[in-house]
C-alpha positions as CSV (number, residue, x, y, z in Angstrom):
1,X,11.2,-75.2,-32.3
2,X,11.0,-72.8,-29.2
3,X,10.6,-73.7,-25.6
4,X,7.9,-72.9,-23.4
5,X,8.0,-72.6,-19.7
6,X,11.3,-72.4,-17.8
7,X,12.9,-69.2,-16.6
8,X,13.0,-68.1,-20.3
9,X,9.2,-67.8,-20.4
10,X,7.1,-64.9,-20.6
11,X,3.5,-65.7,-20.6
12,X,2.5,-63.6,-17.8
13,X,4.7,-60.4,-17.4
14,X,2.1,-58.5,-19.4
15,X,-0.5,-59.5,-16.4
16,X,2.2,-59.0,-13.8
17,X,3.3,-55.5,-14.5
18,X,-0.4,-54.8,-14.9
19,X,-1.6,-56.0,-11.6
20,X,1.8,-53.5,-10.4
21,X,0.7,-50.1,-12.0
22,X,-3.1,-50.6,-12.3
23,X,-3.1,-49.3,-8.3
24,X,-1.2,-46.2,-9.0
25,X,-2.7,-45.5,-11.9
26,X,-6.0,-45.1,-10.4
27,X,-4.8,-43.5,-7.3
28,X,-3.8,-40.4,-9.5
29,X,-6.9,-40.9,-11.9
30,X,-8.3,-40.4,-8.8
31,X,-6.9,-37.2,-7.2
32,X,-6.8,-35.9,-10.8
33,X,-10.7,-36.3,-11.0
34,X,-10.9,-34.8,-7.6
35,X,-8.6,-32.0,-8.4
36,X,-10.9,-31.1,-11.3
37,X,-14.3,-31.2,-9.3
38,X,-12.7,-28.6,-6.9
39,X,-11.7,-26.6,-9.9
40,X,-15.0,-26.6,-10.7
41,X,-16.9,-25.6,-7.7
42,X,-14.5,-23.0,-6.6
43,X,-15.4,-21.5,-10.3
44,X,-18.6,-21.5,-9.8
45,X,-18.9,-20.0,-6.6
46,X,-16.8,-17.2,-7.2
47,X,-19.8,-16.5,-10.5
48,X,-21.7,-16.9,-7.8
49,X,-20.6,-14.1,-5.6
50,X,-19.9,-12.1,-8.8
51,X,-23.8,-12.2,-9.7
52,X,-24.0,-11.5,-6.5
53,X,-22.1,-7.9,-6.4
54,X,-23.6,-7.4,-9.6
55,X,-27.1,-7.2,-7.6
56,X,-25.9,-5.6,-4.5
57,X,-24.1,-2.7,-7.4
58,X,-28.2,-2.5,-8.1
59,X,-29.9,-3.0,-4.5
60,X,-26.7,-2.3,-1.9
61,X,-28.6,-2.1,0.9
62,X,-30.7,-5.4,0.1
63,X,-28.4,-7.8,1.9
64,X,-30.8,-10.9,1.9
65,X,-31.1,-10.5,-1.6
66,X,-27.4,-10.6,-2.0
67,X,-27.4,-13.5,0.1
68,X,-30.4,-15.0,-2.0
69,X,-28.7,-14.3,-5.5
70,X,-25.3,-16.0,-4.4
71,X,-26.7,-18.6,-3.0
72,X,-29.4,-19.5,-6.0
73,X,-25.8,-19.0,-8.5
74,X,-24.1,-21.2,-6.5
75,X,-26.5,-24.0,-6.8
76,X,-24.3,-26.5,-4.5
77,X,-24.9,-27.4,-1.2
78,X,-24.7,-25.5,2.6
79,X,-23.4,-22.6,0.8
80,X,-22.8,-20.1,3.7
81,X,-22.9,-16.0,2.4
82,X,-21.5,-12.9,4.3
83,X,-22.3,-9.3,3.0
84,X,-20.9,-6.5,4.6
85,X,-21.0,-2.5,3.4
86,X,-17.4,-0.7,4.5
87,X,-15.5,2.9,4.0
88,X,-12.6,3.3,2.3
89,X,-10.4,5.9,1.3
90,X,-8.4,6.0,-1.6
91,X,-5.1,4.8,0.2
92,X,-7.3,1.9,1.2
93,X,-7.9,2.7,4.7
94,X,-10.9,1.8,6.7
95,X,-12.9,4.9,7.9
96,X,-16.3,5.3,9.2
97,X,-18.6,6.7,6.4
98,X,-19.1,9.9,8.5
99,X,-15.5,11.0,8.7
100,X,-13.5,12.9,5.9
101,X,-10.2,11.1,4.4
102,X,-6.7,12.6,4.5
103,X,-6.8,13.8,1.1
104,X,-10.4,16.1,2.2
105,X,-12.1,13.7,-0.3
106,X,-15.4,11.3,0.6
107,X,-14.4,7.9,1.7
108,X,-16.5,5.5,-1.1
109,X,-18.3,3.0,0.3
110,X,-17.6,-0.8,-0.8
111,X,-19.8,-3.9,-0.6
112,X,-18.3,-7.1,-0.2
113,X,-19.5,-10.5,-0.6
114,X,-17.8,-13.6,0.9
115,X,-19.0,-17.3,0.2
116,X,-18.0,-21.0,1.9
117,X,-18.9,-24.2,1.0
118,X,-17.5,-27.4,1.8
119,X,-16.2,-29.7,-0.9
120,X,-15.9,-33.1,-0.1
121,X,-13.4,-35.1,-2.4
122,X,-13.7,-38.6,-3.7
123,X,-10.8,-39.4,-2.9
124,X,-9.8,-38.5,0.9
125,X,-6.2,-37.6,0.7
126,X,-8.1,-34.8,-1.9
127,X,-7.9,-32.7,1.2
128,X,-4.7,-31.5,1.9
129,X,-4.7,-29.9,-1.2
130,X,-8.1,-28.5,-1.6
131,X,-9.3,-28.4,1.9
132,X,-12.7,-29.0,3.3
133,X,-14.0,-25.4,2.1
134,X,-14.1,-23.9,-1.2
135,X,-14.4,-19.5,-0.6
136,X,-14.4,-16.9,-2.7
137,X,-14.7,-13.3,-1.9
138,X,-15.1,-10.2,-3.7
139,X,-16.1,-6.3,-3.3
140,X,-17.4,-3.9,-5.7
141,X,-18.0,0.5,-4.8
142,X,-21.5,1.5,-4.5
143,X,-21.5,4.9,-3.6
């Protein structure tokens, strides 16, 4: 015959160590889950400004449709969209579109699109790794 109770027992460790762990456990469940949403969204907003070069490579001097395209893809909220048209030359330097390059050659002009949108985490300590904004920015020649 066994004894029951007494400092030999064991009845309730299993609850114990549960009550212990279950805490941390859903702490990182947590930033996990929250880690993934951000994945998410910053993956679909930089489709989003990708379908949005792909429109700009078809109408570059459209820049509300730009805007318009990015922010339809993006389909999440207060998404903010910049469009800008610059010169470059082949060395990557910034010209105006009148003047010649070093080389004598054209400088091409680029169009790029930049997109924000905040992302606000479940979990608030979500923030120092992901921030309050998602971006993505991207720039494809035209001309």
């Amino acid at each position: 015959m066994t004894r029951r109770g007494g400092f030999g027992a064991r009845d309730g460790n299993v609850v114990v160590e549960l009550a212990l762990i279950l805490p941390v456990l859903l702490v990182i469940l947590a930033g996990l889950s929250d880690l993934g949403r951000a994945i998410h969204a910053s993956s679909q907003l930089k489709s989003a400004v990708r379908a949005g070069l792909e429109y700009a490579q078809a109408h570059p001097d459209d820049t509300a449709g730009i805007q318009a395209v990015v922010g339809t893809a993006a389909s999440g909220p207060a998404v903010s969209v910049t469009t800008g048209s610059v010169c470059e030359c082949a060395d990557g330097t910034v010209v105006a579109c009148s003047f010649t390059c070093e080389d004598g050659t054209t400088p091409g002009t680029y169009m790029r699109v930049a997109a924000t949108q905040p992302f606000s985490p479940v979990f608030p300590a979500m923030t120092y790794a992901t921030g309050p904004t998602l971006s993505a920015s991207a720039s494809i020649r035209t001309r």
